[in-house]
N, CA, C and O atoms as CSV, one atom per row, in Angstrom:
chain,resi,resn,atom,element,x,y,z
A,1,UNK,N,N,0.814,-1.185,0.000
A,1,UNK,CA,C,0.000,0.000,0.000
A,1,UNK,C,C,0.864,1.257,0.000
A,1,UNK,O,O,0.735,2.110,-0.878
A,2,UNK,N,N,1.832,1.373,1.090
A,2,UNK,CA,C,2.488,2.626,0.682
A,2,UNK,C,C,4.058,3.122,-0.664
A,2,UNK,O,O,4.655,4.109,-1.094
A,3,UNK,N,N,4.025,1.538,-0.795
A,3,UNK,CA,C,4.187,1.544,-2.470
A,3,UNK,C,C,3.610,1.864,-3.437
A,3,UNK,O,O,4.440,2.486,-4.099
A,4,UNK,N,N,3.037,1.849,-3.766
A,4,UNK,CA,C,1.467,2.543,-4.485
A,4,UNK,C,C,1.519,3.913,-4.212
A,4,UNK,O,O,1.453,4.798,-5.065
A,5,UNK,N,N,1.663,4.105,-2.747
A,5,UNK,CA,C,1.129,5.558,-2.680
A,5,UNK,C,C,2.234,6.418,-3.017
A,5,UNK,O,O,1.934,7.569,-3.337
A,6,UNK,N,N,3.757,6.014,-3.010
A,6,UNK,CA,C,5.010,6.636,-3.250
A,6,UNK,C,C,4.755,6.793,-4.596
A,6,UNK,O,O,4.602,7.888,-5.137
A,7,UNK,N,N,4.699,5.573,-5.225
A,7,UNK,CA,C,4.784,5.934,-6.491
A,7,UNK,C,C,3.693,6.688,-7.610
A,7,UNK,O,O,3.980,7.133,-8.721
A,8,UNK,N,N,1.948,6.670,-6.727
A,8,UNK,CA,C,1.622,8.126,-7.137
A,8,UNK,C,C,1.991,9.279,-6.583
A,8,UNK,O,O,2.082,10.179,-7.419
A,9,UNK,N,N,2.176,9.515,-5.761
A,9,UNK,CA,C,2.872,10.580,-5.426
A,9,UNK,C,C,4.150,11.268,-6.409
A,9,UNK,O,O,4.158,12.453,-6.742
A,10,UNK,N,N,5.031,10.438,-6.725
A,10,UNK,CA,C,5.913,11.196,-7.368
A,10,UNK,C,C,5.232,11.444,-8.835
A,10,UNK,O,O,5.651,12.430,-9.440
A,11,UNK,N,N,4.106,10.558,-9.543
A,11,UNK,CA,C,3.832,11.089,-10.489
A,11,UNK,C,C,2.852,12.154,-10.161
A,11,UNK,O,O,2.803,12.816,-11.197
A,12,UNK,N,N,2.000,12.718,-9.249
A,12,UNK,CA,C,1.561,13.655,-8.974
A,12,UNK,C,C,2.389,14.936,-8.813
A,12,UNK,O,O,1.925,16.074,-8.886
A,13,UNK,N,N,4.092,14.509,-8.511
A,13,UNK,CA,C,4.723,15.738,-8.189
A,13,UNK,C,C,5.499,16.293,-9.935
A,13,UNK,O,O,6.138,17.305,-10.223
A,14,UNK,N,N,5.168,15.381,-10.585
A,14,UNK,CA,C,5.533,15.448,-12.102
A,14,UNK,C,C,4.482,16.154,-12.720
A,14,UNK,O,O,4.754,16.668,-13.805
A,15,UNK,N,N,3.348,16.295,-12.275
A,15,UNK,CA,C,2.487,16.516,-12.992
A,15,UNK,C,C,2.294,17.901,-12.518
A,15,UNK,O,O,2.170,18.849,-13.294
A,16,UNK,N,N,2.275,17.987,-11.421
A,16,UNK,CA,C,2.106,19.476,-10.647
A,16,UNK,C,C,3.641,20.337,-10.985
A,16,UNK,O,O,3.876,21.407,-10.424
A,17,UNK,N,N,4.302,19.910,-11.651
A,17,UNK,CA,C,5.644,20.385,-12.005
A,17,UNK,C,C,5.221,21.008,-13.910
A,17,UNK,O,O,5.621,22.009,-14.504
A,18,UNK,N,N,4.453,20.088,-14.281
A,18,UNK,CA,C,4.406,20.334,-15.689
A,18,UNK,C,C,3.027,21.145,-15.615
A,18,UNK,O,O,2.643,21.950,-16.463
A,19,UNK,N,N,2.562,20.894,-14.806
A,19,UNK,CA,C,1.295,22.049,-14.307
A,19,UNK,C,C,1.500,23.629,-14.383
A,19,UNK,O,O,0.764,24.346,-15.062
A,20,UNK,N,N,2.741,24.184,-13.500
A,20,UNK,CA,C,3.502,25.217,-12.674
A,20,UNK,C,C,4.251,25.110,-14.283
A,20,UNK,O,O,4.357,26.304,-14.564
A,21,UNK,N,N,4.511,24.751,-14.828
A,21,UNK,CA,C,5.529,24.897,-15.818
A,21,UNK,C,C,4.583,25.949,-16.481
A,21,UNK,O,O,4.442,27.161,-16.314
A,22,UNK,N,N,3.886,24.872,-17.437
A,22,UNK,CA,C,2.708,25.348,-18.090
A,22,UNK,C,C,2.125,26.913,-18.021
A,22,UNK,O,O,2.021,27.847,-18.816
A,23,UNK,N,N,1.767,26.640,-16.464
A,23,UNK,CA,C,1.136,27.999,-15.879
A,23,UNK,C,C,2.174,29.331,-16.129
A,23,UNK,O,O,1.778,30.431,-16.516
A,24,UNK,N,N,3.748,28.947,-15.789
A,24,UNK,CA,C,4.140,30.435,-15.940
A,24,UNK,C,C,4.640,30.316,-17.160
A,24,UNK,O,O,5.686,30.940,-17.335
A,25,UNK,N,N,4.180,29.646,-18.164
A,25,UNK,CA,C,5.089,29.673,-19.747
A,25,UNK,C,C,3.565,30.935,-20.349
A,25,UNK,O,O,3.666,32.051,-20.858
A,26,UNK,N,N,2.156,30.031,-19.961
A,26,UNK,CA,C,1.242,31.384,-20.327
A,26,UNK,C,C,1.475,32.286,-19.453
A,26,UNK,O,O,0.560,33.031,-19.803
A,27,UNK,N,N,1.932,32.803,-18.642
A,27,UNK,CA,C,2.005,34.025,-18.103
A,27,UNK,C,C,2.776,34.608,-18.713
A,27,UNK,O,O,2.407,35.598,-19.346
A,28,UNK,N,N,4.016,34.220,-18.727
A,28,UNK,CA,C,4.987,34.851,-19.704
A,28,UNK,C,C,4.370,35.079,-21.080
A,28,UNK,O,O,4.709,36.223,-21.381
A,29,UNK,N,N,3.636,34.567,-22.066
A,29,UNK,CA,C,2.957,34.718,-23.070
A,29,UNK,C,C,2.265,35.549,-22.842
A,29,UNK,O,O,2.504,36.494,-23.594
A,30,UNK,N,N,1.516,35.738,-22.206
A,30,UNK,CA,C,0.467,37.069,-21.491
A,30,UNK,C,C,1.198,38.008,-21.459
A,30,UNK,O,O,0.909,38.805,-22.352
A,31,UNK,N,N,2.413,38.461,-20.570
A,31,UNK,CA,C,2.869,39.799,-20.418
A,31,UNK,C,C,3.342,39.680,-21.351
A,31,UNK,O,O,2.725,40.336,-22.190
A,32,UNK,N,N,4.226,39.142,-21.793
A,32,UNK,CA,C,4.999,39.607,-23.604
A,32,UNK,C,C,3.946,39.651,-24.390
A,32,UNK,O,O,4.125,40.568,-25.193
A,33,UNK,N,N,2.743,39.024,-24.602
A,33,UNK,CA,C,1.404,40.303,-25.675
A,33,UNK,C,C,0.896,41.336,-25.013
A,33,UNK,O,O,0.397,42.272,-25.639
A,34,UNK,N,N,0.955,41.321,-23.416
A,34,UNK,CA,C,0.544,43.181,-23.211
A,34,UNK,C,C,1.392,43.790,-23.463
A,34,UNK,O,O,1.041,44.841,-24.000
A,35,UNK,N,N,2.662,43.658,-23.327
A,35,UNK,CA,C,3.918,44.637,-23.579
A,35,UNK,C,C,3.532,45.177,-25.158
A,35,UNK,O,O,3.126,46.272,-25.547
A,36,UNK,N,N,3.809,44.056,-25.805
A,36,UNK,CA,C,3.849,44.485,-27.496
A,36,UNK,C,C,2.568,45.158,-27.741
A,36,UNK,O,O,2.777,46.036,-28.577
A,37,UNK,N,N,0.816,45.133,-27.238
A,37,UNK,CA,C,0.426,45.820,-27.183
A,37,UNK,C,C,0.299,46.977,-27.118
A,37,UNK,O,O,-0.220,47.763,-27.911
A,38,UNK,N,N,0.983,47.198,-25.737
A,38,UNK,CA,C,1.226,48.528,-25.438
A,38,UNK,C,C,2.017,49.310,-26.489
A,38,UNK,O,O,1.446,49.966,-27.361
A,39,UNK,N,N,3.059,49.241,-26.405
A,39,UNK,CA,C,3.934,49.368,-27.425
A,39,UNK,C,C,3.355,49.929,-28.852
A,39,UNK,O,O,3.583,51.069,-29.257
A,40,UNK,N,N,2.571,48.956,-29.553
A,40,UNK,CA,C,1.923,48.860,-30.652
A,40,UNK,C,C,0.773,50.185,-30.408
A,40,UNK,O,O,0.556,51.026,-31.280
A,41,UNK,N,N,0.046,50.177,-28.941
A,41,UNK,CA,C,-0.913,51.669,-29.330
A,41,UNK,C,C,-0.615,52.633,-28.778
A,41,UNK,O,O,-1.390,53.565,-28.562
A,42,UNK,N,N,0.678,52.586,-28.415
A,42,UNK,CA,C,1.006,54.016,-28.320
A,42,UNK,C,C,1.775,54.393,-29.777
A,42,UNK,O,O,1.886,55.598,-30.005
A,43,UNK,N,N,2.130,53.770,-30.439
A,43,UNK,CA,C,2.908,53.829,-31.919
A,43,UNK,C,C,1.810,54.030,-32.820
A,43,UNK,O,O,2.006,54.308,-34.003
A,44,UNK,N,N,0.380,53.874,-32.202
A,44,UNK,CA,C,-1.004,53.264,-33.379
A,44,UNK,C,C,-0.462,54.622,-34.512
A,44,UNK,O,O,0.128,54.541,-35.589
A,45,UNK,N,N,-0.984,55.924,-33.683
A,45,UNK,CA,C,-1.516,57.498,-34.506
A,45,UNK,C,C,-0.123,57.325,-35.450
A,45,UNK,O,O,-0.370,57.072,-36.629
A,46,UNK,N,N,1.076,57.410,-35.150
A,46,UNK,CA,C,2.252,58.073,-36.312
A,46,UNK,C,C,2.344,56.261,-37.254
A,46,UNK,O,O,2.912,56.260,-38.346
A,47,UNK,N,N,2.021,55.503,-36.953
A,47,UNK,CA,C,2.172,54.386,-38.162
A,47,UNK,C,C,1.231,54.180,-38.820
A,47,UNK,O,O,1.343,53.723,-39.957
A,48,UNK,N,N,-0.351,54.571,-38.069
A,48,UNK,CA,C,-1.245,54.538,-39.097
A,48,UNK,C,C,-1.638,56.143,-40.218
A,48,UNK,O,O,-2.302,56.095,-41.253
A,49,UNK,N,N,-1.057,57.317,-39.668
A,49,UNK,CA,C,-0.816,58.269,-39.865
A,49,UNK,C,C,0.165,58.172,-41.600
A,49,UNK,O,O,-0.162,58.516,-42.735
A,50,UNK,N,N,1.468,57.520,-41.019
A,50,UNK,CA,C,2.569,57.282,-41.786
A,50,UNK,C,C,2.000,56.271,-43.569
A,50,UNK,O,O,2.047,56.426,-44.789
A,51,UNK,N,N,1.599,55.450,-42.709
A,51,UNK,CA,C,1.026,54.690,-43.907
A,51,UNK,C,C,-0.692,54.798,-44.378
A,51,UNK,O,O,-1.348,54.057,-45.110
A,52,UNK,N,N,-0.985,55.728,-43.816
A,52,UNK,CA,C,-1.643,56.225,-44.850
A,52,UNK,C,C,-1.947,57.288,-45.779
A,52,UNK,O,O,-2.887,57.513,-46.540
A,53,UNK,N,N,-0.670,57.979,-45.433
A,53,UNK,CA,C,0.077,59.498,-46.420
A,53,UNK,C,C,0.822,58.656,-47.304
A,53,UNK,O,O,0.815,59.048,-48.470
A,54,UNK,N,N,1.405,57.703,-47.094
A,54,UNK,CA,C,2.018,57.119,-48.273
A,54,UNK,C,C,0.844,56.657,-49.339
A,54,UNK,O,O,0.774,57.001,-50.519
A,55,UNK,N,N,0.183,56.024,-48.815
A,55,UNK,CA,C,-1.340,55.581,-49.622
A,55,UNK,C,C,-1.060,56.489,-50.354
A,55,UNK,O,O,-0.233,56.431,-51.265
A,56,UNK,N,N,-2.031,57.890,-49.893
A,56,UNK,CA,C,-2.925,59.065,-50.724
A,56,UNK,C,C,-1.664,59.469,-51.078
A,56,UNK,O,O,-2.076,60.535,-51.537
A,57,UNK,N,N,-0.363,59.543,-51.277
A,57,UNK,CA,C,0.704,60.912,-52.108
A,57,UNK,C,C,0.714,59.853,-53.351
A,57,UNK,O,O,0.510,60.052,-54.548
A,58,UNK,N,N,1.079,58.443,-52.509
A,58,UNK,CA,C,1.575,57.758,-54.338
A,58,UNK,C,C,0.261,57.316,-54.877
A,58,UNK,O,O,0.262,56.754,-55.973
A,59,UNK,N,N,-1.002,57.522,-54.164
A,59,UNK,CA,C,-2.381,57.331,-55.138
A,59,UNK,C,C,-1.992,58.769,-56.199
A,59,UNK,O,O,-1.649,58.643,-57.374
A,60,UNK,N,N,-2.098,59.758,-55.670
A,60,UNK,CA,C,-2.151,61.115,-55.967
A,60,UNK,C,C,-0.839,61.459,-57.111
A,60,UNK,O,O,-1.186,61.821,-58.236
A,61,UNK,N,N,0.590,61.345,-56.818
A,61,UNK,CA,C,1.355,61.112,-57.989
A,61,UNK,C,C,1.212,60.288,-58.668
A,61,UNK,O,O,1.477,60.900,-59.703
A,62,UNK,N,N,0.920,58.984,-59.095
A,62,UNK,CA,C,0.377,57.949,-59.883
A,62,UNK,C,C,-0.460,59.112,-60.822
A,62,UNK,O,O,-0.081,59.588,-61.892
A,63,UNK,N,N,-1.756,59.423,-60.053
A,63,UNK,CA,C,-3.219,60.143,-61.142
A,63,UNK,C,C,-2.285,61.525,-61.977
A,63,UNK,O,O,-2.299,61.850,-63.164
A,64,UNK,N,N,-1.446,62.181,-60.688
A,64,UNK,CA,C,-0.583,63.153,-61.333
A,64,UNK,C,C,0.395,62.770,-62.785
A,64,UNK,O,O,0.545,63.448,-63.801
A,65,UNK,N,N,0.607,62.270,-62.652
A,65,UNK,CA,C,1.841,61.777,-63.567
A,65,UNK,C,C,1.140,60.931,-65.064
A,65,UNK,O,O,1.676,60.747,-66.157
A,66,UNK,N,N,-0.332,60.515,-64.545
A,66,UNK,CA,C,-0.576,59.389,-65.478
A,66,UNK,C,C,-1.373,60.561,-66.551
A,66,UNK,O,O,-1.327,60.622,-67.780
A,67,UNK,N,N,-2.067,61.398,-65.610
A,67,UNK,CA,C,-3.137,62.526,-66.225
A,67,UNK,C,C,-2.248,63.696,-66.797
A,67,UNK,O,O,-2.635,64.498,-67.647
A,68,UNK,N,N,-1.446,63.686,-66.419
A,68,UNK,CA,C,-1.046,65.687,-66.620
A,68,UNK,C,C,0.453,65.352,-67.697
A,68,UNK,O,O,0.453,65.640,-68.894
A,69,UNK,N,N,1.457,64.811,-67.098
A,69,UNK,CA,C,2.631,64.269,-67.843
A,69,UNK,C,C,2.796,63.397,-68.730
A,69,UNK,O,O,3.387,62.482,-68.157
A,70,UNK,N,N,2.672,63.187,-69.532
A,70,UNK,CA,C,2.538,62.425,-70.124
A,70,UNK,C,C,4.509,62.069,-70.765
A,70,UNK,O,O,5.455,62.854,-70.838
A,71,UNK,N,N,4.437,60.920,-71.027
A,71,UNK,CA,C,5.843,60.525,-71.323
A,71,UNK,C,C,7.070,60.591,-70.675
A,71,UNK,O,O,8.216,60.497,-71.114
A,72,UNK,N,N,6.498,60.826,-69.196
A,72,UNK,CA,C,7.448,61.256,-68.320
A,72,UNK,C,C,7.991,59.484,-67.621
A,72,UNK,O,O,7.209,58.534,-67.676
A,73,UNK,N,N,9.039,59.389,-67.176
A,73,UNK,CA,C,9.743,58.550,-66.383
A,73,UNK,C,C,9.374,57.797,-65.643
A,73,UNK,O,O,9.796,56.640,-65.653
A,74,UNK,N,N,8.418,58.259,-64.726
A,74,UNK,CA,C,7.975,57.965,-63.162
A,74,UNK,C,C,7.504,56.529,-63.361
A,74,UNK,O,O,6.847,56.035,-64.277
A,75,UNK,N,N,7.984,56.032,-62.331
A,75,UNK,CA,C,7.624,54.615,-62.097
A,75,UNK,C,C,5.880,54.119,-61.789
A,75,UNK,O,O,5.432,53.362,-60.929
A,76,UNK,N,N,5.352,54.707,-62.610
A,76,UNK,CA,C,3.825,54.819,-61.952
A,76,UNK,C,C,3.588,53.140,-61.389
A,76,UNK,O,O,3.014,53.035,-60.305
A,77,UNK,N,N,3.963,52.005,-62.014
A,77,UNK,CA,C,3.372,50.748,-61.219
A,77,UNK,C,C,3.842,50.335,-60.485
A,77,UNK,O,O,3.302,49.424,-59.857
A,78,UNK,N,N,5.267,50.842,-60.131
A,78,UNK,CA,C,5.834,50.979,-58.204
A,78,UNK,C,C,5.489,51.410,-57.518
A,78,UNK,O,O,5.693,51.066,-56.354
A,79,UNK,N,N,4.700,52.506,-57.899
A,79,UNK,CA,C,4.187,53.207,-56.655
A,79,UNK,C,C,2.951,53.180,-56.698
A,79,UNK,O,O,2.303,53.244,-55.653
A,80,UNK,N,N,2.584,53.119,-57.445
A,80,UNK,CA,C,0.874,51.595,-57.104
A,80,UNK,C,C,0.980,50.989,-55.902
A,80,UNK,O,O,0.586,51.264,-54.769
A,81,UNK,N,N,1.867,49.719,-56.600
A,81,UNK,CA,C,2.064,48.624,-55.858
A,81,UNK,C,C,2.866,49.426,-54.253
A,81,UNK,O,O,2.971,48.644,-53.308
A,82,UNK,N,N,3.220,50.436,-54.092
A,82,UNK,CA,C,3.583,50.763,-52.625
A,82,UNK,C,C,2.714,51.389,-52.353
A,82,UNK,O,O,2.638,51.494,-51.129
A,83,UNK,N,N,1.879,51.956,-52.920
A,83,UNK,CA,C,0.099,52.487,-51.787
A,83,UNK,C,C,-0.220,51.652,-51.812
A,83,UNK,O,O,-0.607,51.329,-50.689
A,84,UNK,N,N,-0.398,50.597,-52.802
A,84,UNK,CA,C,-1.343,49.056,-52.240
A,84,UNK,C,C,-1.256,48.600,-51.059
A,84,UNK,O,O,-2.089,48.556,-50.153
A,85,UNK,N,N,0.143,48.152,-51.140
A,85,UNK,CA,C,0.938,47.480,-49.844
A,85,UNK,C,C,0.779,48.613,-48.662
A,85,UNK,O,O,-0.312,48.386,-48.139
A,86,UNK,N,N,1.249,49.457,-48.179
A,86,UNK,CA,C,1.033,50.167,-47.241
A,86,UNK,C,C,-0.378,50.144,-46.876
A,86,UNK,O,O,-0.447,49.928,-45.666
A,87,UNK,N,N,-1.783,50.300,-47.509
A,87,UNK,CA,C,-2.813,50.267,-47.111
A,87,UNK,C,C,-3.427,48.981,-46.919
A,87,UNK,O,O,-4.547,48.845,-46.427
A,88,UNK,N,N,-2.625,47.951,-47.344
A,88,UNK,CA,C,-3.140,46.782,-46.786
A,88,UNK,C,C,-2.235,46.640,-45.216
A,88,UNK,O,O,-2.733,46.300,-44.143
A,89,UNK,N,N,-0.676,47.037,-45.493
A,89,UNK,CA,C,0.127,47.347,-43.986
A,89,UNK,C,C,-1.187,47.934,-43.118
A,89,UNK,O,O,-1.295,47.139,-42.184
A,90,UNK,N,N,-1.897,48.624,-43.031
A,90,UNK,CA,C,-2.803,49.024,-42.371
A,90,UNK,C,C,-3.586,48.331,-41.706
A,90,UNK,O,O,-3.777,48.351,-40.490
A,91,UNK,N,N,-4.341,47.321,-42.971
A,91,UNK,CA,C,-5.284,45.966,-42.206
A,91,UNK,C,C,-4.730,45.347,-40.984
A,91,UNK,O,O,-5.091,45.204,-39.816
A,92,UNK,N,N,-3.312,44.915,-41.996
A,92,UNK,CA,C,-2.031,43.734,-41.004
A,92,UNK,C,C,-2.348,44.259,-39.753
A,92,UNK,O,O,-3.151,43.693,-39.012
A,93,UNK,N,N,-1.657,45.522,-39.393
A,93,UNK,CA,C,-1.574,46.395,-38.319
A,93,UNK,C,C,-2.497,46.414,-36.945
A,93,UNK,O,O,-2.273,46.266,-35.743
A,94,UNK,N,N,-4.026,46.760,-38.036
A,94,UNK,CA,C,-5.108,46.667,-36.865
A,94,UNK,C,C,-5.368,44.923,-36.769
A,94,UNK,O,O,-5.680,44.445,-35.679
A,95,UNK,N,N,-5.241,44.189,-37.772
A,95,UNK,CA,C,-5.256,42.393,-37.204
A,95,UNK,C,C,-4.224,42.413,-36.475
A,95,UNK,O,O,-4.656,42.147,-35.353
A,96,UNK,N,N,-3.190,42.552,-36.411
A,96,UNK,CA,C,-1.936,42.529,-35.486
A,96,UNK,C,C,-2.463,43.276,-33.959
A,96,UNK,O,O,-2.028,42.878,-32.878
A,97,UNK,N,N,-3.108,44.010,-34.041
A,97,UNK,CA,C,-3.702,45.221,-32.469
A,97,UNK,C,C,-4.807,43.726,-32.421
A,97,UNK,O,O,-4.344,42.838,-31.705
A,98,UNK,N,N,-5.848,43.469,-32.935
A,98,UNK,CA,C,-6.450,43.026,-32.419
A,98,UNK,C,C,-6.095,41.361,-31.899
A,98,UNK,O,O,-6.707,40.609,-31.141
A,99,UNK,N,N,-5.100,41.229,-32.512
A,99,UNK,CA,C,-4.556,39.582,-32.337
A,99,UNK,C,C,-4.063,39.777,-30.778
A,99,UNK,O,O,-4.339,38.969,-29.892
A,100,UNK,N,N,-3.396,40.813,-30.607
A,100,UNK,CA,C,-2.488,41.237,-29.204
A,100,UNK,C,C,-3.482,41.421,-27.938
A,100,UNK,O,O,-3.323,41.187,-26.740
A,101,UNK,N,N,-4.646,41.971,-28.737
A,101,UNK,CA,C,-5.462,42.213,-27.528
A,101,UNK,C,C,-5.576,41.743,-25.812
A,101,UNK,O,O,-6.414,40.935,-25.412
A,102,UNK,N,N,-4.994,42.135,-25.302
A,102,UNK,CA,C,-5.271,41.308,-23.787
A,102,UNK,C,C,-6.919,41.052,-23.349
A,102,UNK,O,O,-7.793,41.909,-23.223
A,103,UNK,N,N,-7.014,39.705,-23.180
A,103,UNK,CA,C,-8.169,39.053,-23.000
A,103,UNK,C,C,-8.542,39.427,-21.358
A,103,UNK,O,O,-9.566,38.981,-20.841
């Protein structure tokens, strides 16, 4: 009988070990997504600010350049494709805020 009981016991102390493990591996996961949270909305205004002046200038030189200049140089489907991207950077951004969210 107290063979038995030794030897649940130590698997109870294995288990309450991988328990306590467990427990502070999500804690640690927890504060490292409030941190980056934080982080992330106090940065929200100048990155969503940032990328979305890039949007509207290279929407706006694109129409400039395509309408008024004609035969001119400008890379008009680079800078497409970089207001595209930046205004989808935007989506990422707020899925990224809301992925972080502290529950």
């Amino acid at each position: 009988m107290s063979v038995s009981k030794l030897s649940w016991g130590s698997e109870s102390m294995d288990d309450s070990v991988k328990r306590e493990a467990w427990r502070t591996l999500a804690v640690l996961i927890s504060a490292l997504r409030v941190t980056l949270y934080a982080v992330l909305a106090v940065l929200r205004p100048f990155i969503v600010v940032a990328l979305s002046a890039t949007t509207l200038v290279g929407l706006a030189l694109c129409l400039f350049f395509a309408a008024l200049v004609h035969g001119s140089h400008f890379p008009t489907g680079l800078v497409l494709i970089m207001s595209v991207v930046s205004a989808v950077l935007v989506v990422v951004f707020y899925a990224v805020m809301e992925l972080l969210l502290p529950q």
